[in-house]
Every structure is written in structure tokens, then in C-alpha cells.
C-alpha positions in Angstrom: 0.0 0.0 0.0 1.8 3.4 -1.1 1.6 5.9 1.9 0.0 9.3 1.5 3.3 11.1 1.4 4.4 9.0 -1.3 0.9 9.0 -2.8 0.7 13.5 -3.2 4.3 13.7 -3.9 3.6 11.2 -7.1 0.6 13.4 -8.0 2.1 16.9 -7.4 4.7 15.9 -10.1 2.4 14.5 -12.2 0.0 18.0 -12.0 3.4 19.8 -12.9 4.0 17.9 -15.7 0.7 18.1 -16.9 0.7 22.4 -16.9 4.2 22.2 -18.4 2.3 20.1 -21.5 -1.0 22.5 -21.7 0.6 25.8 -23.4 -2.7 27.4 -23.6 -2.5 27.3 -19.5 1.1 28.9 -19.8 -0.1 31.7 -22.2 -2.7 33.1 -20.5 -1.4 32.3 -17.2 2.2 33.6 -17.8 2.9 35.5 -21.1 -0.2 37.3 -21.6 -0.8 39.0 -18.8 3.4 40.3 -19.1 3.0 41.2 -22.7 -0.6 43.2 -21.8 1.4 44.5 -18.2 4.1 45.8 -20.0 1.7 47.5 -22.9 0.1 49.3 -20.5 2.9 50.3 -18.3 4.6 51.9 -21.8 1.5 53.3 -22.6 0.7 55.3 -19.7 3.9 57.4 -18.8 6.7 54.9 -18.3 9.0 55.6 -21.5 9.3 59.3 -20.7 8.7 62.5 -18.7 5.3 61.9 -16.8 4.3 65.6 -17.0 1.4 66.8 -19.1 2.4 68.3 -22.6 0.1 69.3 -25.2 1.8 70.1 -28.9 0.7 73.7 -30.0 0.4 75.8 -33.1 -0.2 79.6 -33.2 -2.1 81.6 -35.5 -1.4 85.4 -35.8 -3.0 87.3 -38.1 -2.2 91.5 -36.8 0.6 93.4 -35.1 0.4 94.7 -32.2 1.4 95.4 -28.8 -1.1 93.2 -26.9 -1.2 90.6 -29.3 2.8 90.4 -28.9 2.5 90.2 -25.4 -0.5 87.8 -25.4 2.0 85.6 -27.3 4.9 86.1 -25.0 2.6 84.8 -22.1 1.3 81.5 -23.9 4.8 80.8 -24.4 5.7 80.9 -20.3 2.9 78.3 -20.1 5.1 75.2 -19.1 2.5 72.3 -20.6 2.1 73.9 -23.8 5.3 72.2 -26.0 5.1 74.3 -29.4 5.1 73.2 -33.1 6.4 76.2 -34.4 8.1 79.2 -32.2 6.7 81.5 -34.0 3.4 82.0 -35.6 1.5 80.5 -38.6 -0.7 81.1 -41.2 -4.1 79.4 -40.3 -4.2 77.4 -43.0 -0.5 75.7 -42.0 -2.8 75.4 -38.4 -5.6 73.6 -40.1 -3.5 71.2 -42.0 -1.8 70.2 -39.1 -4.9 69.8 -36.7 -6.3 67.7 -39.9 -3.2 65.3 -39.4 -3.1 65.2 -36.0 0.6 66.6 -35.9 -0.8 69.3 -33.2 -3.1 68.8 -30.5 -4.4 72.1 -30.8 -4.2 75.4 -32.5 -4.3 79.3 -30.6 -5.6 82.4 -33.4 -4.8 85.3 -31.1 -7.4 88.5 -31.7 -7.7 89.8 -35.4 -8.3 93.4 -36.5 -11.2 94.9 -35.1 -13.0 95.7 -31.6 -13.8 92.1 -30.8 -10.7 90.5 -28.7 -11.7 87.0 -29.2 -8.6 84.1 -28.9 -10.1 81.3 -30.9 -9.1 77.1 -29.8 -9.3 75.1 -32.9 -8.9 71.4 -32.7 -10.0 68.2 -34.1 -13.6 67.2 -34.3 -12.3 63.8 -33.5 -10.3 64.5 -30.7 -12.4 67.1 -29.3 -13.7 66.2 -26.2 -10.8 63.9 -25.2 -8.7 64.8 -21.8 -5.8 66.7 -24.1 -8.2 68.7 -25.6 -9.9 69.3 -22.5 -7.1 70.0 -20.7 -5.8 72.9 -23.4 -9.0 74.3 -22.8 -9.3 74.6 -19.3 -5.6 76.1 -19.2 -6.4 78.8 -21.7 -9.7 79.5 -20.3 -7.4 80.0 -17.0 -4.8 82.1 -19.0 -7.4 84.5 -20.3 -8.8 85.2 -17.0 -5.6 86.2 -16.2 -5.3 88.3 -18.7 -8.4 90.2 -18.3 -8.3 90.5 -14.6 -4.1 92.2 -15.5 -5.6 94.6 -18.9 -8.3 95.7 -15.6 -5.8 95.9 -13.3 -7.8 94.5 -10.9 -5.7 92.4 -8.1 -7.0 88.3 -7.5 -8.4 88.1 -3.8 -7.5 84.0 -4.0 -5.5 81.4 -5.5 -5.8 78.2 -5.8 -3.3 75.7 -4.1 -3.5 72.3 -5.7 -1.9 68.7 -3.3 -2.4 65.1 -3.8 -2.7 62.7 -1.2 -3.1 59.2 -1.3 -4.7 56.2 0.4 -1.0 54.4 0.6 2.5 56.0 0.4 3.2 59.5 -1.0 5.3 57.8 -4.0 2.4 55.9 -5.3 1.6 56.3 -9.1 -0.6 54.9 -11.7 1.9 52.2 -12.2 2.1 51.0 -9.1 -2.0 50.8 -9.3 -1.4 49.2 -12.8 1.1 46.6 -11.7 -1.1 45.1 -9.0 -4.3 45.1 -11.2 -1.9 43.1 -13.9 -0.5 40.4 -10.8 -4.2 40.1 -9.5 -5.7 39.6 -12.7 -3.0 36.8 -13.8 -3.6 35.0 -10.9 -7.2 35.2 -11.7 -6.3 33.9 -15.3 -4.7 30.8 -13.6 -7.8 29.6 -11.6 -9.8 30.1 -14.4 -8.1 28.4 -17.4 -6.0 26.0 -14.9 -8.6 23.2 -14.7 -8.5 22.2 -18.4 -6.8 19.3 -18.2 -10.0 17.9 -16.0 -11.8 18.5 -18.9 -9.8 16.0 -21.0 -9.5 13.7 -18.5 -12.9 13.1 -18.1 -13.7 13.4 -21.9 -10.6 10.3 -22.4 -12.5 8.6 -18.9 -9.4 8.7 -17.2 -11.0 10.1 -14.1 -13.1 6.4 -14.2 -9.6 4.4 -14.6 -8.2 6.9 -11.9 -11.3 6.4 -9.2 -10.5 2.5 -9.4 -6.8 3.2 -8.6 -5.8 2.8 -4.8 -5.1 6.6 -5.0 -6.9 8.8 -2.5 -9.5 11.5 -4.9 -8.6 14.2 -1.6 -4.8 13.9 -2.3 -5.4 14.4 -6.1 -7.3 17.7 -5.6 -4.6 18.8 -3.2 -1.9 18.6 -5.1 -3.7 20.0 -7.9 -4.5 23.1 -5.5 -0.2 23.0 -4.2 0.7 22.9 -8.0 -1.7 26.4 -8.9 -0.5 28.2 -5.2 3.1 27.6 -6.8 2.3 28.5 -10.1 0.4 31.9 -8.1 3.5 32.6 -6.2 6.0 32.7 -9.7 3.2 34.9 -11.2 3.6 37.5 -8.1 6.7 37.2 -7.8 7.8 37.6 -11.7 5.4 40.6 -12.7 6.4 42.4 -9.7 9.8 42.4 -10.3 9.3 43.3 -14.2 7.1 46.2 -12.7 9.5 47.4 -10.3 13.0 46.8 -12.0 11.6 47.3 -15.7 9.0 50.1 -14.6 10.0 51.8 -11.6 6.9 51.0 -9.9 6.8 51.0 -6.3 5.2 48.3 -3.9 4.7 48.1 0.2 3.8 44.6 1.2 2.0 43.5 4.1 3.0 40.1 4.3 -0.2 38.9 6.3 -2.5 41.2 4.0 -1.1 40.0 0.8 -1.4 36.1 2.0 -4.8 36.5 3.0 -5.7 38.2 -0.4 -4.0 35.6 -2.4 -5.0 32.5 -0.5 -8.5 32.9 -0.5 -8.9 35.1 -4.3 -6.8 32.0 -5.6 -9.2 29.2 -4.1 -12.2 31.4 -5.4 -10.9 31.4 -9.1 -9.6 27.4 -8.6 -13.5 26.9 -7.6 -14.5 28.8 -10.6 -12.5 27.0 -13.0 -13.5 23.8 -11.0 -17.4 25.2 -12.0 -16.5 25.6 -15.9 -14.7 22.4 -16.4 -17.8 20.4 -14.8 -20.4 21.4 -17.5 -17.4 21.3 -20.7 -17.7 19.1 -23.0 -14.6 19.7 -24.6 -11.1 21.7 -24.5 -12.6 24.6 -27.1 -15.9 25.0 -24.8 -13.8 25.5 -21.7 -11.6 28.1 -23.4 -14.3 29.6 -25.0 -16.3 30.3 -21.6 -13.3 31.1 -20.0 -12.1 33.8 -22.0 -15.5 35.5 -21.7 -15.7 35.2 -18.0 -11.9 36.6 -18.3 -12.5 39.4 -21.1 -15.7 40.5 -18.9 -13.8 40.6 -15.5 -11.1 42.7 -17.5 -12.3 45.8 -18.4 -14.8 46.1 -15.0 -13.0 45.0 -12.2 -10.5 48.1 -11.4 -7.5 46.7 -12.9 -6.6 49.4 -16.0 -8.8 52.5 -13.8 -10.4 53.0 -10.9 -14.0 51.2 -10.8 -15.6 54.7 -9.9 -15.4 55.7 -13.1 -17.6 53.3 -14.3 -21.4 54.7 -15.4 -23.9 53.5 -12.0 -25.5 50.2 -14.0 -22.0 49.2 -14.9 -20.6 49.9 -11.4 -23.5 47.6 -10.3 -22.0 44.7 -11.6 -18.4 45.2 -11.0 -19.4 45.4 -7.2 -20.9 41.6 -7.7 -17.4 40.1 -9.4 -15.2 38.4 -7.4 -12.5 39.9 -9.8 -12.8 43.5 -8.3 -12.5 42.3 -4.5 -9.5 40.4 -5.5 -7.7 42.9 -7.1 -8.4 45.4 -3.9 -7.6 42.8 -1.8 -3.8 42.5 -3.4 -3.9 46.4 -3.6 -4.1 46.7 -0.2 -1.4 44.1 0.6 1.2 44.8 -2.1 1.0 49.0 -2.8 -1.5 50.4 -0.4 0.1 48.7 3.6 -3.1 49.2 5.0 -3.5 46.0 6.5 -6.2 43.5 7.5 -8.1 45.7 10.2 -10.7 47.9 7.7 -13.7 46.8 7.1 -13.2 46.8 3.1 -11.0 44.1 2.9 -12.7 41.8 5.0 -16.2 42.5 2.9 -13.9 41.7 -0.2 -12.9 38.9 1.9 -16.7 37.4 2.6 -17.6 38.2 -1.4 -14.5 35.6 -2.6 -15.3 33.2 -0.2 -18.7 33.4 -1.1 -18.0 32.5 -4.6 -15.6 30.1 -3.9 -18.1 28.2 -2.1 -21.0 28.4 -4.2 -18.7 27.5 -7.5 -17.2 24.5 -5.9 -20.6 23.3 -4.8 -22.4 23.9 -8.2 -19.2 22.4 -9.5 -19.4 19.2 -7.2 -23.2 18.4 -7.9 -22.8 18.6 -11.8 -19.3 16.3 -11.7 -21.9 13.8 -9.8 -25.2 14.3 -11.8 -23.0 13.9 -15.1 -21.3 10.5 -13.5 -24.8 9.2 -12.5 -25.9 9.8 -16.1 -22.4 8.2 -17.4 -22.7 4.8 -15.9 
């Protein structure tokens, strides 16, 4: 009779051998979420300065004395990078905002009484945050400027800090990286039960239920294999995000365990779910990858989930997904610990799904063996 020890130890190298053969599991589990990790983390600010610039053109069509020192002021304004340093004819300014080679184009006051500075920019781009943005500082500038020509002195100012929830040095891709390591974990509960779905549909779980082999010790060191597999992911995306990046993480150990112990055995229990009621390999990936691409974009991990609209935000409060990736938040960037009442609701929801997929995933495993034999 082979002992337990001998009897997990057996099985734990046979589940390793098994995720080393599925390269769909490594994929998703491994390469995609560090190919899409380090898209993002180019995309928003990490291959350059991080301040705000916005590529001008200017359009001056008389001389005079306040026009000239119009222009001398737009050109102390720091965020404004310019195209040309001096002016241009509006029709070089059109064919530039046609292009796209300017985000926007200033035509200072023409002859006559009317002082009006015009912001031309693309109808396509027109309501995007760089457009915005050039509007809101030139709406700002020409205050200014009217409150100076009326000599008239401002009673306030405004006095703009940040603060934040964690440490002063936190940035979006600190917030970025720990959506990424939460939502590859999530990837490798979800698509890491495959190879039950072929073992069923070749009836080796039959031949394996008539082995002396103990079904509990299976399972376990199916569980040990994806907790390994979890810790690489952590452990490998945060170091790309920190040495590669320059993002910045403050672990609390006892938080982060917490968050990844239970969020893995929720997503396990999910996959667990998905394979019982697949029929095939391409079934299970195909309801995978929706449960995946819908999680994705709702769950917090590219933006805050407060910018959703109120009906979306709805159902990113009832996906596991989003308490997961606040859960990691708070024990790999944020250090605030296991004592708020957040994290332990985020807690209750994974468990809660956790339980209610493995159960669902139990009874149809046994209604679909009753049926079998």
C-alpha cells in the first residue's frame, strides 16, 4: 500500500507535468498578462517625462502690442510644447490639426473691436482629456489676462496637493502593476482546470477512481501545483514592474497572503465550476475567455471602478474579480493592513464565490457521472 506522502508527492509531479504540456495554460497564465502588463505600463507614462504636454500651433493674423505680449505669455505656459516658435498662417494650423501633428491650434485677436482668442482642434479629438485640458488652461490664461488689462488684483488662489490612500510615491503604475499580478492570478484559476476536462472526456477520471489513489490527495496537489504557479506569477510581474517600470510596492506580508489564498481558491473553484459542465477543450476556453474578457475591463484593474457609469458599477461590485484585485492592492502598494472593514467584505464576497462554485461544481461532476454509468 503506497503511503499518502508517497501517494501526493507522485501526483504533485504528475500536475506539474501536466501544466508544463497545456501551453494554452502557460499563455494566459504567464505570457499574456506580461506582454498586456508591459503594454500598458509603456503606454501610460513609463517611456518618458510623466508631466502633461500638449503640442501647439499659433495663429497670428495682426501686429500689435497686446497681441505680442499675449503671445509672450502662452509661451511661459510650461505644458504647452510648441510646433512652431513663431506663428503660422491658419491654413499651415488647419492642416496640421487635420493630421493630428498638433493637439491644438491658438488664433490670437484679429483686427477689429472684438478681442476673441479662438481654440481650434479636431472634431475627432475634441472632447478627449488633451483637448480638455488645453481648454481649461487657456480659459485660465485668459482670466488672467483680463483681470491684469483691468488691473484689478486676485483676492484667492488656488493651491492644488495630492494625497493618497497608501505612500506618497504611489503612481498609476504602481496601481497598474497590481491590477496586472491580480488579474494573472485570476487567469490561472480560471483556465488552470483544463486538463480535467480532458481527463474526463478520455475517462481517465473512471480508470483513476479505481486506482488505490486517495481522490482528496489528487485535488490537493492540484491546489499546491496552482498556489506555486500563483506565487512565480507574483513574484515575476512584480519584479518586471518594479525593475523594468520603476513602480513601487509596500507589502503587508499577512495582508497579501490572505488576499492571495483565498482570491486563488475562489478562481480554482470557478475553474472547478466551468470544467464540470465542458464538453470539450474549445468549450472550456471559450467560456473562460468570456468570463476573463468581462472581468477585465470592470473589475478596477486598468482605472479605478468609480469611473464606471452607476448600471455598470452595479455589476463590477458583484465580481469576485474586483474584491481580488483590492484585496492585493491593499497588501502589495496600499500597507493598509487586515483591520478595515473593506477588505474583510472583499474577503466574505471571494469566499462566497468560492463556495458556491465548488458546490455547483461538485453536484454537476456527480449528476454527469450518474448519467455516465
Amino acid at each position: 500500500m503506497v503511503s499518502g506522502g508517497k501517494q501526493f508527492r507522485k501526483m504533485f509531479g504528475a500536475h506539474i507535468k501536466m501544466m508544463f504540456r497545456e501551453k494554452q495554460v502557460w499563455f494566459w497564465n504567464i505570457f499574456f498578462p506580461i506582454i498586456l502588463m508591459s503594454i500598458f505600463m509603456v503606454i501610460f507614462g513609463s517611456g518618458g517625462s510623466s508631466d502633461f504636454k500638449a503640442k501647439i500651433a499659433v495663429v497670428k493674423t495682426v501686429q500689435s502690442q497686446d497681441v505680442d505680449r499675449l503671445l509672450a505669455q502662452l509661451h511661459q505656459i510650461p505644458v504647452f510644447e510648441w510646433k512652431s516658435e513663431q506663428p503660422v498662417p491658419a491654413a499651415q494650423a488647419d492642416a496640421w490639426i487635420r493630421a493630428k501633428d498638433i493637439d491644438a491650434a491658438i488664433q490670437l485677436p484679429g483686427s477689429g473691436d472684438v478681442k476673441t482668442i479662438r481654440l481650434i482642434v479636431n472634431k475627432e479629438t475634441q472632447f478627449n482629456a488633451t483637448s480638455q485640458a488645453v481648454s481649461g488652461v487657456l480659459n485660465q490664461f485668459i482670466q488672467q489676462a483680463n483681470m491684469a488689462a483691468a488691473g484689478v488684483q486676485p483676492a484667492f488662489r488656488l493651491d492644488t496637493s495630492a494625497i493618497s490612500s497608501g505612500s506618497q510615491d504611489l503612481s498609476y503604475k504602481d496601481f497598474l502593476l497590481t491590477g496586472m499580478i491580480a488579474f494573472s492570478l485570476a487567469q490561472g484559476g480560471l483556465f488552470g482546470m483544463v486538463d480535467l476536462v480532458e481527463m474526463r472526456r478520455k475517462g481517465l477520471m473512471k480508470r483513476l477512481r479505481m486506482t488505490p489513489m486517495r481522490m482528496g490527495l489528487y485535488g490537493l496537489s492540484s491546489m499546491l501545483v496552482r498556489f506555486v504557479l500563483g506565487v512565480f506569477q507574483i513574484l515575476c510581474l512584480a519584479l518586471i514592474g518594479v525593475l523594468g517600470f520603476g513602480a513601487h510596492l509596500h507589502i503587508h506580508i499577512p495582508t497579501l497572503i490572505a488576499a492571495f489564498f483565498i482570491g486563488s481558491l475562489a478562481f480554482n473553484a470557478i475553474g472547478y465550476l466551468i470544467s464540470s459542465f465542458s464538453k470539450s477543450l474549445e468549450a472550456y476556453m471559450g467560456v473562460a475567455n468570456i468570463a476573463s474578457f468581462v472581468m477585465m475591463f470592470i473589475s478596477g484593474i486598468f482605472y479605478p471602478i468609480n469611473n464606471l457609469p452607476n448600471w455598470l458599477l452595479a455589476v463590477s461590485h458583484a465580481l469576485p474579480l474586483t474584491y481580488f484585485v483590492e484585496g492585493l492592492r491593499d497588501g502589495m502598494v496600499y500597507g493598509s493592513g487586515m483591520a478595515t472593514a473593506d477588505f474583510w467584505l472583499g474577503v466574505a464576497v471571494l469566499a462566497a464565490w468560492g463556495t458556491v462554485a465548488y458546490l455547483l461544481g461538485s453536484i454537476l461532476y456527480r449528476r454527469s457521472k450518474m448519467t455516465s454509468s
